[in-house]
C-alpha positions as CSV (number, residue, x, y, z in Angstrom):
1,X,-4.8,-1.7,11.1
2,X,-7.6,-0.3,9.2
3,X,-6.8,3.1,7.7
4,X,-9.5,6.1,7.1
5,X,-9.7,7.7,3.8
6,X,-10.6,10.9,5.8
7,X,-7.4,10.4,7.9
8,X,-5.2,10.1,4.7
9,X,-7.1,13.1,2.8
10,X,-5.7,15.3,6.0
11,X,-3.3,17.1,5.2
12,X,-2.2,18.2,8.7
13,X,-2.3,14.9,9.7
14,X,0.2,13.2,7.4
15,X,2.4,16.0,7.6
16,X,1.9,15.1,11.8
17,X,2.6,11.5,10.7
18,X,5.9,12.5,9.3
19,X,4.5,11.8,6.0
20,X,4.5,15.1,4.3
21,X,8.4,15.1,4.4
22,X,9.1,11.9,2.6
23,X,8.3,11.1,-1.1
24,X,7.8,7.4,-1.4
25,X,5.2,5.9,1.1
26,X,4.7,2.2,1.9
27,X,1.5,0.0,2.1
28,X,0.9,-2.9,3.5
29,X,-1.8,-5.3,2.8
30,X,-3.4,-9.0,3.4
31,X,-6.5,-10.3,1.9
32,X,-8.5,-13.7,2.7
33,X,-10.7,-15.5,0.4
34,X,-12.9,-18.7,0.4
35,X,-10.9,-20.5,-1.9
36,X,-7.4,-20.2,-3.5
37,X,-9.2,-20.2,-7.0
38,X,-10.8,-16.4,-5.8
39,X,-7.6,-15.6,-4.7
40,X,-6.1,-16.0,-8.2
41,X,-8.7,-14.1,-9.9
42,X,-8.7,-11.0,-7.6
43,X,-4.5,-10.8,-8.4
44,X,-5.5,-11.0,-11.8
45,X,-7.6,-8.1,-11.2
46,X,-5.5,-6.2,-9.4
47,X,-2.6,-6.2,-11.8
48,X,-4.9,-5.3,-14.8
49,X,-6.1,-2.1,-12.8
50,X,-4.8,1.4,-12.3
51,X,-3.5,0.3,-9.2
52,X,-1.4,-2.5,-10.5
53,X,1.7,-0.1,-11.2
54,X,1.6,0.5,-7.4
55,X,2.5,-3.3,-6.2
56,X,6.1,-4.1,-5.7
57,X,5.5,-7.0,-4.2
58,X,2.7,-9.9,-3.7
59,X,3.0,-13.0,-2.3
60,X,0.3,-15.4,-2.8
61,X,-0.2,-19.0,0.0
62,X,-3.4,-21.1,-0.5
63,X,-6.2,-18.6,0.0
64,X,-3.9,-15.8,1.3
65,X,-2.9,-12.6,-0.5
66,X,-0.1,-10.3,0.8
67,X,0.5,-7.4,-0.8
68,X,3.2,-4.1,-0.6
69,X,2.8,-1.3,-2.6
70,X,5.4,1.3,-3.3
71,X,3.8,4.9,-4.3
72,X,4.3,8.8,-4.0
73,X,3.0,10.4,-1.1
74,X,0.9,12.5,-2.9
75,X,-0.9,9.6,-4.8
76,X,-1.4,7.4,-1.1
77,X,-5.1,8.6,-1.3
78,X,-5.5,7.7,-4.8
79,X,-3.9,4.2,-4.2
80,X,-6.6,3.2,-1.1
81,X,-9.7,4.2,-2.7
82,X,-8.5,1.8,-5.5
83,X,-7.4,-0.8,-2.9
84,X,-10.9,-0.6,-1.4
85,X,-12.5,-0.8,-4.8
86,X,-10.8,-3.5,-6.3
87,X,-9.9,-5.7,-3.4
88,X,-13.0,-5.2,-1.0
89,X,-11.7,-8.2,1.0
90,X,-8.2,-6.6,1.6
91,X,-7.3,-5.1,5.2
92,X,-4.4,-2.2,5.8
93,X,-2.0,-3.6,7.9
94,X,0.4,-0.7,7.7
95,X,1.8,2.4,6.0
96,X,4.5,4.2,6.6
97,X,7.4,6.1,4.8
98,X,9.4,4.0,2.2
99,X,13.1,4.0,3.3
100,X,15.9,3.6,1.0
101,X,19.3,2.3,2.4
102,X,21.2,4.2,0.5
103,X,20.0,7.1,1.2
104,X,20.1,7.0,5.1
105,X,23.5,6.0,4.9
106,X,24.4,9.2,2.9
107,X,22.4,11.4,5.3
108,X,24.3,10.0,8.2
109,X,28.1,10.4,6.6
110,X,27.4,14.5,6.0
């Protein structure tokens, strides 16, 4: 799924989304490279730039990178212009609202 930058600037649109209600939002992201060697330089990368803070988890196989990010809702913009810039090669597979167990199971008992 490739996502626009001028979709996620739209105000109207996230809050369409459902997005402008929640506070955490969820990114999804898998990157290919020529050899596993590029791979391990363009993690290196990413975890030494602004947009390291944002990764909760990456999971590295051969020349494969997988990647979730975990940021504010406000700062989703911020976080794919930095995707874009420092892993060119990366594709959005999906974003959506982060949902915490606990609270969805306090929601439901009121």
């Amino acid at each position: 799924m490739d996502m626009s930058l001028a979709w996620v600037a739209s105000r109207k649109t996230l809050h369409d989304e459902g997005f402008a209600a929640c506070h955490r939002v969820r990114i999804l992201a898998l990157a290919h490279f020529a050899d596993s060697e590029a791979s391990r330089e363009r993690i290196r990368a990413l975890f030494h730039s602004p947009l390291g803070i944002y990764v909760s988890q990456a999971q590295r196989e051969g020349c494969e990178l997988r990647l979730e990010f975990d940021t504010a809702s406000e700062d989703l913009a911020f976080t794919l212009r930095t995707l874009k810039r420092v892993l060119p090669e990366a594709r959005v597979e999906g974003i959506a609202p982060r949902v915490f167990a606990h609270r969805v199971s306090t929601r439901g008992a009121s």
